[in-house]
N, C-alpha and C positions, 0 to 999 in steps of 0.2 A: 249541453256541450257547446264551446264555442265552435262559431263559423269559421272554417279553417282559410273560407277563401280568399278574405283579406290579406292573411300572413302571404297566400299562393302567389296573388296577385304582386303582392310588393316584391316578392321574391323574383317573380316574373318581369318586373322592371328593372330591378338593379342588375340580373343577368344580361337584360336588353341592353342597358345602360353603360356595362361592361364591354360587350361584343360591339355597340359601338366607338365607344374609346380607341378599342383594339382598331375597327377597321379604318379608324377618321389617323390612327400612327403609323398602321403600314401603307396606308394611300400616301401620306408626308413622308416616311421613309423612301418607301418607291420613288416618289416624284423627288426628292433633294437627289438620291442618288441616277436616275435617269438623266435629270440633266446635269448630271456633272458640277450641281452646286457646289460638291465637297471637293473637287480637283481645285479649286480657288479659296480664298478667303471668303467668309460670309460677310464680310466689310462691300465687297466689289458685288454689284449688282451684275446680273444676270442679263441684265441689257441695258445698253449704253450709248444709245447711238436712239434719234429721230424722236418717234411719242415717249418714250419712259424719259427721256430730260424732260419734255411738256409737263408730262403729271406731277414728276418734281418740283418744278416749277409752283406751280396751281397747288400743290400739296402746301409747299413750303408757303407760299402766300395765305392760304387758309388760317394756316397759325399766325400769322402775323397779325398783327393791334386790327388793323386794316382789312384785314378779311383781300376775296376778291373785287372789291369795289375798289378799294383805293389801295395800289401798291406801288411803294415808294422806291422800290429798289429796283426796277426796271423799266424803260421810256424816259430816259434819261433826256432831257431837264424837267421834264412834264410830270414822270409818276404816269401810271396807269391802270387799268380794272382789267378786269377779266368776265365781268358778267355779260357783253357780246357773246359770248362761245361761252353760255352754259350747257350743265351737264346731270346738275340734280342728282348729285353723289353724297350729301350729308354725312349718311353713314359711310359711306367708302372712306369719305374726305377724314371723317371723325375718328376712325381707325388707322387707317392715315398715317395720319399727323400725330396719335403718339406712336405708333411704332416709328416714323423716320426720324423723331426727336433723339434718336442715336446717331444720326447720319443718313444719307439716301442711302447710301451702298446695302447698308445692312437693312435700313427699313426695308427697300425695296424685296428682298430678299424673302424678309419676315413675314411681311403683306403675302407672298407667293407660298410660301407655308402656308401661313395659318387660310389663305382660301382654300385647299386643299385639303385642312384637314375639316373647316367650315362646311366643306359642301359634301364631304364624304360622312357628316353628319347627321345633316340635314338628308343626304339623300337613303339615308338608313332608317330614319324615324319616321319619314313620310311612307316608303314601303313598308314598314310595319303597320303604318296606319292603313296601306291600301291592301292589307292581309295576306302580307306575305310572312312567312315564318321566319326566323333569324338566318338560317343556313343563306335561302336566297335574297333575302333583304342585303347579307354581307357583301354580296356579287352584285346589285343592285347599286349600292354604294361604292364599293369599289372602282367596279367602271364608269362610273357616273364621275367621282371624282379625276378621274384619269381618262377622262375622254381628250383625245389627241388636242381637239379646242385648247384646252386648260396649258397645253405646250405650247403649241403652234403661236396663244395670243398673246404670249409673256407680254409683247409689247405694249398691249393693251390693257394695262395694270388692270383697273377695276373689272373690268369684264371676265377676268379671271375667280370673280365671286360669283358664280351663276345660282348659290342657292336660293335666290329668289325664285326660281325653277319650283323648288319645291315647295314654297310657304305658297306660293300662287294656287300648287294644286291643294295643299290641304285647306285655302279658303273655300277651294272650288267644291272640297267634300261637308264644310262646313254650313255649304247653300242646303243640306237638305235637313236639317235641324233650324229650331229657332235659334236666333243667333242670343238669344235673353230669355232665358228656360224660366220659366218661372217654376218648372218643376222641377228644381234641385234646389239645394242649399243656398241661402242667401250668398256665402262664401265662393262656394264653386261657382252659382251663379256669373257673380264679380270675374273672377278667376277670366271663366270662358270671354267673354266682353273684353276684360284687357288684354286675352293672348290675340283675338280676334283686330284691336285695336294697333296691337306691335304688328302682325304680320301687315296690316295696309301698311304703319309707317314703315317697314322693311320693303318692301313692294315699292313704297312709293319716293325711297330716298337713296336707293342702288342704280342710279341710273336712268335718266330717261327711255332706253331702248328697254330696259327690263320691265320697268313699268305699264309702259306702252304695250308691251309682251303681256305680262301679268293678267292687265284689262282685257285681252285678246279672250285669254283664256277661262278669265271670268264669263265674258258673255256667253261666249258658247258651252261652258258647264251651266249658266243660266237656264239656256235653253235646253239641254239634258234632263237637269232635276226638276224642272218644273212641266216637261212632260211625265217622264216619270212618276212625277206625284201628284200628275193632272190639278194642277194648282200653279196660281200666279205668286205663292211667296215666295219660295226659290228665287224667282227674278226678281222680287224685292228687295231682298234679304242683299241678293247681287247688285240692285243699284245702292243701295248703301255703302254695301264694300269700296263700288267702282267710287262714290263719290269720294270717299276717306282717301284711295290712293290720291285722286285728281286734286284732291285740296294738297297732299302732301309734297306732289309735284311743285303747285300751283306757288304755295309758300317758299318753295325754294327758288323760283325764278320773281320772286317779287324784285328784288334789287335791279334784277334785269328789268323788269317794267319801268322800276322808278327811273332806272338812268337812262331808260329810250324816252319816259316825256319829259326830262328835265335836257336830257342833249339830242333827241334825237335818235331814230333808229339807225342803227349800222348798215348800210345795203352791203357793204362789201363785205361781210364777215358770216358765215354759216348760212350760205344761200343755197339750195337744195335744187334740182329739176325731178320731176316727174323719170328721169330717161334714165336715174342713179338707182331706182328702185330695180327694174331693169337688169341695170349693170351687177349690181349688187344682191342679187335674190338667189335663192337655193336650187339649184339640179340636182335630180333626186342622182344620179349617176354621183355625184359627189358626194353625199350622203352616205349609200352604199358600198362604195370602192374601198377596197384595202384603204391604212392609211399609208401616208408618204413614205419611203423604203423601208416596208412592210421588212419581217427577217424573213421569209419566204420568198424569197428571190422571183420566180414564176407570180408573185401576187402586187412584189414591188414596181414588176416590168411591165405589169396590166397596168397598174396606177399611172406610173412614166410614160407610156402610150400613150396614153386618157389625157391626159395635160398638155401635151407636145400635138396634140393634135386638135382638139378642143378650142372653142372660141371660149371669149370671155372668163379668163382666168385668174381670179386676185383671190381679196382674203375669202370669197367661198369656198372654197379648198379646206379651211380648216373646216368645216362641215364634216367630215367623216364619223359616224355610228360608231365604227367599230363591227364585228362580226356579233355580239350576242344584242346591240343595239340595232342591226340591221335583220336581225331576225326578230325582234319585237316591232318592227316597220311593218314587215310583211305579215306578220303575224296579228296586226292591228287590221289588215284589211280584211283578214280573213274573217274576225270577230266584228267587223261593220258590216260587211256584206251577209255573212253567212249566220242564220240564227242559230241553229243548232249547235256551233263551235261558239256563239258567244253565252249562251245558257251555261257554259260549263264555270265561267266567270265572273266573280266578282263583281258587284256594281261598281264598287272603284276602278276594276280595272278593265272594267268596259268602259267607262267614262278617258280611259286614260288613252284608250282605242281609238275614241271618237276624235283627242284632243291629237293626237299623232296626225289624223289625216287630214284634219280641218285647218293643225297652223302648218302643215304642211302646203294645203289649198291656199293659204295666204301669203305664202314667202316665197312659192317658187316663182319661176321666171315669166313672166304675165300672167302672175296669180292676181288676188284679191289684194294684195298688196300694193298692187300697178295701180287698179282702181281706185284705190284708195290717197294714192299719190296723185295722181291727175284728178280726182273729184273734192277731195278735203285738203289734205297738207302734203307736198313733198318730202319733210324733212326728217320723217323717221323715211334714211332711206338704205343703210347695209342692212336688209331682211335675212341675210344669212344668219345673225348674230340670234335670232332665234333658236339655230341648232342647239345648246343645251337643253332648252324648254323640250324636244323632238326626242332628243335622247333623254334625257330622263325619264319620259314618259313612255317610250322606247323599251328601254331597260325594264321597267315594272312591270310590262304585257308578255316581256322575254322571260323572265324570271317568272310569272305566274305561268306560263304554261310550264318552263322547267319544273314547278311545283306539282302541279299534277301530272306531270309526267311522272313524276319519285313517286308521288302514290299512286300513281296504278303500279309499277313497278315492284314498290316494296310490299303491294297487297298481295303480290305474285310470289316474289322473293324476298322472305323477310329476311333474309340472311344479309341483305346490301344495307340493313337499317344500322349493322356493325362499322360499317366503312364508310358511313354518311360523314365522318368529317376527312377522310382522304378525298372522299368524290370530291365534297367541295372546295378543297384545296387545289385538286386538280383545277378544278375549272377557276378557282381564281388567278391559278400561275396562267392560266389560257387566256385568261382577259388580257392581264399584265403585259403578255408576252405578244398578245394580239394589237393590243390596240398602242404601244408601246414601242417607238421608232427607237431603234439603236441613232439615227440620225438627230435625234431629240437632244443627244447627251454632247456636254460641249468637251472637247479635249483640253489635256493639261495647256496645250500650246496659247486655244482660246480664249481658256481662265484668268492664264499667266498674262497674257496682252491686255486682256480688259481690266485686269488689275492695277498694270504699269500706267495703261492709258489714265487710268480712276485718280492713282499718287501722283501721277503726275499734275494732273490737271487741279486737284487739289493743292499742292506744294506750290503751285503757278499760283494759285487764284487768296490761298492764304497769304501766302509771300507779298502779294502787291496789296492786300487789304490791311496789311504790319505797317506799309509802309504808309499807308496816306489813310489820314483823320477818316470817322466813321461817316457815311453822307457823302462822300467825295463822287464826284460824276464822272465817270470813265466810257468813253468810245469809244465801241466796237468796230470793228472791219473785219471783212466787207458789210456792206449792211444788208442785210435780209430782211424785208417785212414780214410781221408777224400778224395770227396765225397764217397753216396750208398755203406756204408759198414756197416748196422746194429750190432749191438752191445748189450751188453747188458743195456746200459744206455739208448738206443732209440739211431737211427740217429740224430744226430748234439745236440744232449742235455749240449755238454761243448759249446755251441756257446754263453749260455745264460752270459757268464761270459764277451766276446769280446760287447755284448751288452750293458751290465751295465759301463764296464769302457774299453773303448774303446782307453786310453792311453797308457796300456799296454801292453807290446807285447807277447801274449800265445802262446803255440805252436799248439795249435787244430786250424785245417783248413789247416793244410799244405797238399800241393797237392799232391797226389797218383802217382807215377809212378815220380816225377822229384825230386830235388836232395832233396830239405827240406822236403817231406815226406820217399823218401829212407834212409835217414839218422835218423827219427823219430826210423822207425821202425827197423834202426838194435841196435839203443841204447837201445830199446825196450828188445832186446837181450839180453843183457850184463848181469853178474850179479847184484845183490843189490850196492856189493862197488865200481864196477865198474862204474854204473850208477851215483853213487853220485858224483866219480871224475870226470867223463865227466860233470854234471853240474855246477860243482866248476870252471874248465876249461873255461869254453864255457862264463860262466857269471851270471845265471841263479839267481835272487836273492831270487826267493819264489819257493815252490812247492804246487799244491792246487790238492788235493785229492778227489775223489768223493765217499763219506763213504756208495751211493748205492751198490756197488760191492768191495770186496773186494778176496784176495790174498794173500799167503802166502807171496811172491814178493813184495808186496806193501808195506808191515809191516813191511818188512825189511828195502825197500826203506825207508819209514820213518822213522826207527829206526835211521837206520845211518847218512841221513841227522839231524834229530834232533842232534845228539849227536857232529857231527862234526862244525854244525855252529850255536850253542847253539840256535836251533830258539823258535823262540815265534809263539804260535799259534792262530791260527783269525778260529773259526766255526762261519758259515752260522747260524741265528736265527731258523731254524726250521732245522739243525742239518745234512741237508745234504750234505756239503760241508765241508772242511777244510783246510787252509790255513799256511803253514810253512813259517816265515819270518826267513831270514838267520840276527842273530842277531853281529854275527861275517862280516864285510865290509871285500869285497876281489873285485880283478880285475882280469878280464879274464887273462886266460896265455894261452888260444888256440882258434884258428877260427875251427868252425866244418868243418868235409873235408867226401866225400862221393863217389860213382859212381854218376855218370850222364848219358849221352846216350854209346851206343854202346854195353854195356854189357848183356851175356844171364845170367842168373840166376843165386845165388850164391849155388855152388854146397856145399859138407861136410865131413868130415870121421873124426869122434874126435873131437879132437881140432883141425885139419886143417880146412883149410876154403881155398875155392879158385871162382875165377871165369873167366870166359874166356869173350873175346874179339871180337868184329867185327872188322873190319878196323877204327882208328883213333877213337877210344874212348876214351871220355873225362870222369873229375873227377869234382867236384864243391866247392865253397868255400863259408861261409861265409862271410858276409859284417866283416872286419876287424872294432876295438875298434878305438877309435881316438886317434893318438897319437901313436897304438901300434907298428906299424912298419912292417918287413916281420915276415914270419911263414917258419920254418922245419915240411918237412913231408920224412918220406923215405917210398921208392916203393919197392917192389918186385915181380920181374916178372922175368917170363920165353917163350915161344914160341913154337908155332906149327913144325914154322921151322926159322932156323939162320935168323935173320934182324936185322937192326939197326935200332934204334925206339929215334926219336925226341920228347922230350917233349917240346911244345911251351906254353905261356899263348894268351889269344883272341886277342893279337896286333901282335902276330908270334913272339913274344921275344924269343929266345932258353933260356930256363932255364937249359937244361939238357942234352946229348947223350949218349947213352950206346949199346953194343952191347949185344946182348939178343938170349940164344940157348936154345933148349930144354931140354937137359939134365942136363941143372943146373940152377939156381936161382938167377940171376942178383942183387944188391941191386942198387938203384939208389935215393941220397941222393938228395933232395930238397928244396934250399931255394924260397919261393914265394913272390915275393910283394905285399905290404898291399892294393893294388885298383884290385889285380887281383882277376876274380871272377870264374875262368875258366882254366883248363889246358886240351891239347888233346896229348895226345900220337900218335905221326907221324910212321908209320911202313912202311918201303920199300919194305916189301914182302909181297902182296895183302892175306888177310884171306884165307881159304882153310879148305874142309872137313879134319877129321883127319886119314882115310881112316877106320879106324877100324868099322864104321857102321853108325858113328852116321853121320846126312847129314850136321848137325850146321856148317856152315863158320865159322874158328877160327883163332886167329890172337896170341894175348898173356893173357898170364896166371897171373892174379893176386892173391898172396899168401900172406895169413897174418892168425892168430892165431883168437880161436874165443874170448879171452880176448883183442884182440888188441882194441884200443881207435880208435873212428874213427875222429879222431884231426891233424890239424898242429899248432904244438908249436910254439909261437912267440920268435924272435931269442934274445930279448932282458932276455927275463925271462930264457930259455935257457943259458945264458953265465952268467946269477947273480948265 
């Protein structure tokens, strides 16, 4: 006779296979219609204001020729990167980038699906793997996909993938087998090694916070199975895993390495304290409380209590379990502490016990988290962002004991084994309706506004890209530096325009601390007429105003641009935007010119302006016009103490020598060539305190006036 168990077994996956499908479309049903996706067009994203233009942004640049290293279409004149403020999202970014190849509005939209239905998959297969039966695996998944998080973070696109959650722990159950069975099939063999292989790179390309997370929960499943099995391979097995994530990380922040020793580290960009870990870690009271206007009135006014009275209150809040996740919390302590309730249990889902309390031990508020910030690195520092990993793991110690609950029960009363799928309907309408803020859902009124806002802003930002050639440089107002610098239009709110027409080149996004946002902000400076001939200069062919905030500055700006190149102007359909087209055609007659690294701050006294020097700092240039040739720029400098000071460009060409004292004011006249992007000032006499108090290392003195243009003239327009 044949083995029938094969046939059993296949049959037993396609059913699995099925019930997951099922639970991964009514989690995506439930969640479009909770928040009110379907009261709007799926075109108009779900959020539209502050991080979700960022990731736009960063999305949109992804697919570009250029990657995040080099992006052409924002830090207008310069171009700019993005690899300062990495994030080691590969996969996030890969997924991405073809769902938004239809548009933000809609990708964004799609990405927030398909995580939804991603994680309500993922968290189905891995409770199957930690032996739970389908019934409770499906409630497993379900709440796990629809934990209040997955609402609360819309704005945090990626983080809205948390199935990393679950590939982390099935690594973690993977520690207690050879990871290279030589006792199976050469095939399966293979098989096991490559799925083994995907889950690090999923692990290790979702995110630095998830990965980071991931590792957490490796080492301490390390330490589990390899007591357990009274054996050190477990935790071998485990530094292999941990190594594969760390390389997967490691590879996606190469660019970032390369462009900190070719330009220099950023100080001003993604700088962390020890005090954010802190701020930003988990209270278990958060955790367990209702979530945000709970529909039980009596449980929404606990929560509204808790917050209104509560210190230190941001995004941990999204932190809430839920009720069948806060009973897999408590119920984890009971199976760590007490043997006898944990013998009834699964090695998975004692393992799942352990991991509940232990990343619990690490995120909460001067947990092992804090330590870790003040003794190795600050800068994994929102440790809330852990809570999916909590709940998940949460959820499968909830749902194993619901399991053995049914079986003592149905060994009692076999008659409830009839109504085994009403029960668990019930309890899933229970999660849904628990952990599922009627507050969550956005109104027709909501939809409709963020839709109008969306066309509009699209019709504005098409409209002006119809009218002026592909590459055209347009400035923004007000200016905002970019990243994490709130403002009064919202973080990143000019991004929405590199969205819409993405041909041309704006100057919002240029990077903070290098040369196309230092130069932003000292034109920023300048007065009204001054600003206008700097954009005449440079090339500049629109100026697009943002009529939320206004200035006496601004008015001017626009006066005088209006007046000097008779523009025509382009408003946004619902009037908050405005666009100046220079109706008068001109060609650049200057590359912008700026500091680069080496310099400490620029000091002041009137109209003098100066700034001092480290050893060998450099200036920066824009990409030169085609065609246009070299650029004049004259320097003036002075010195700490007598040296001669070489000006080279990035291939060591000497452009320039001069010798340089302190009691007087060197000028040193410069012609550049048109590919140079780059000049450093060579100084033979190493920097030095100035002895007078201050401790700063000083090298030379940069002097120039606070009207001065920060430009080199092309030498052609120069001799006409």
């Amino acid at each position: 006779m044949l083995d029938p168990a094969p046939t059993e077994r296949r049959s037993a996956r396609v059913i699995s296979l099925i019930v997951g499908i099922f639970v991964a479309l009514l989690a995506t049903g439930v969640y479009w219609y909770a928040t009110g996706m379907q009261r709007g067009p799926l075109s108009a994203p779900m959020a539209y204001e502050g991080d979700p233009l960022q990731y736009g942004y960063i999305i949109q640049s992804f697919s570009q020729s250029g990657g995040l290293s080099s992006i052409d279409n924002a830090g207008a004149p310069f171009g700019t990167q993005n690899v300062d403020f990495p994030n080691g999202d590969l996969s996030n970014m890969a997924i991405a980038a073809t769902l938004f190849s239809g548009g933000y509005g809609l990708g964004f939209n799609l990405y927030l699906l398909l995580s939804v239905a991603l994680t309500a998959l993922a968290g189905f297969g891995i409770a199957r793997h930690c032996g739970l039966a389908r019934g409770p695996a499906l409630l497993v998944a379900l709440a796990f996909a629809l934990l209040p998080f997955h609402f609360q973070r819309i704005s945090h696109l990626f983080y809205t993938n948390y199935t990393t959650a679950a590939v982390a722990l099935w690594l973690s159950l993977r520690l207690a087998s050879p990871l290279f069975d030589r006792s199976r099939a050469t095939r399966d063999r293979w098989l096991g090694v490559g799925a083994v292989a995907l889950a690090c790179i999923w692990c290790g390309t979702t995110g630095v916070y998830y990965a980071f997370f991931s590792c957490i929960v490796l080492a301490i499943a390390a330490v589990v199975q390899s007591a357990r099995a009274a054996s050190v391979r477990p935790a071998i097995r485990a530094v292999a895993i941990l190594t594969g994530i760390s390389i997967c990380v490691a590879i996606q922040l190469i660019p970032t390495r390369t462009h900190n020793q070719t330009d220099g580290k950023n100080p001003s960009v993604g700088q962390r304290s020890m005090v954010e870990s802190e701020v930003y870690g988990l209270k278990l009271a958060q955790l367990l409380l209702p979530v945000h206007g709970h529909r039980i009135g009596l449980l929404a006014t606990l929560r509204e209590r808790y917050d209104a009275q509560a210190l230190n209150i941001n995004e941990n809040s999204t932190a809430t379990l839920g009720t069948l996740g806060s009973a897999g919390f408590m119920m984890s302590l009971l199976i760590l502490f007490v043997p006898r309730v944990r013998r009834r249990f699964p090695h998975a889902q004692q393992l799942c016990a352990v991991l509940v309390v232990s990343l619990f031990i690490y995120a909460t508020v001067g947990g092992l988290g804090s330590l870790f910030a003040l003794g190795v690195s600050p800068q994994i520092r929102a440790l809330n962002r852990i809570s999916p990993f909590i709940g998940l793991f949460s959820l499968i110690v909830a749902a194993g004991t619901l399991q053995l609950l049914w079986q003592h029960l149905r060994s009692r009363h076999p008659m409830l084994a009839r109504n085994a799928g009403l029960i668990l309907a019930g309890f899933a309408v229970l999660v849904i309706l628990d952990q599922v803020s009627p507050g969550f859902r956005n109104t027709r009124e909501q939809r409709a506004a963020v839709a109008a806002k969306y066309e509009s802003d699209r019709a504005f930002a098409q409209g002006l890209a119809s009218r002026l050639p592909a590459g055209s440089r347009v400035m923004q107002l007000p200016y905002s530096p970019y990243p994490e610098s709130p403002d009064l239009l919202g973080s990143y709110a000019q991004f929405r325009n590199n969205l819409h027409a993405p041909s041309l080149h704006w100057s919002h996004g240029a990077m903070r601390g290098r040369p196309e946002g230092n130069w932003l902000a000292a034109v920023n400076e300048l007065p009204a007429e001054s600003f206008v001939d700097v954009l005449q200069a440079v090339g500049f062919s629109a100026l697009v105003i943002d009529n939320r905030v206004s200035s006496q500055k601004m008015l001017d700006i626009e006066k005088r641009f209006s007046e000097r190149t008779r523009a025509v102007a382009l408003t946004a359909p619902d009037s908050s935007q405005k666009a100046l087209l220079s109706a008068t055609p001109w060609r650049a007659t200057a590359r912008a010119f700026t500091q680069e690294n080496g310099w400490h701050a620029t000091e002041a006294e009137g109209q003098r302006h100066w700034s001092w020097s480290l050893d060998r700092p450099t200036f920066a240039l824009s990409p030169a016009e085609p065609g246009a040739g070299e650029c004049d720029v004259q320097l003036s400098l002075a010195s700490i103490r007598q040296m001669k000071v070489k000006v080279v460009d990035s291939q060591g060409q000497v452009l320039a020598e001069s010798e340089v004292k302190p009691e007087a004011v060197s000028v040193i006249n410069l012609r550049i060539p048109a590919g140079t992007r780059r000049i450093v000032l060579e100084n033979d006499v190493p920097a030095a305190p100035a002895g007078n108090g201050d401790p700063r290392p000083l090298a030379l003195r940069w002097e120039r006036t606070a009207d001065a243009l920060p430009l080199c003239t092309y030498a052609k327009i120069a001799q006409q």
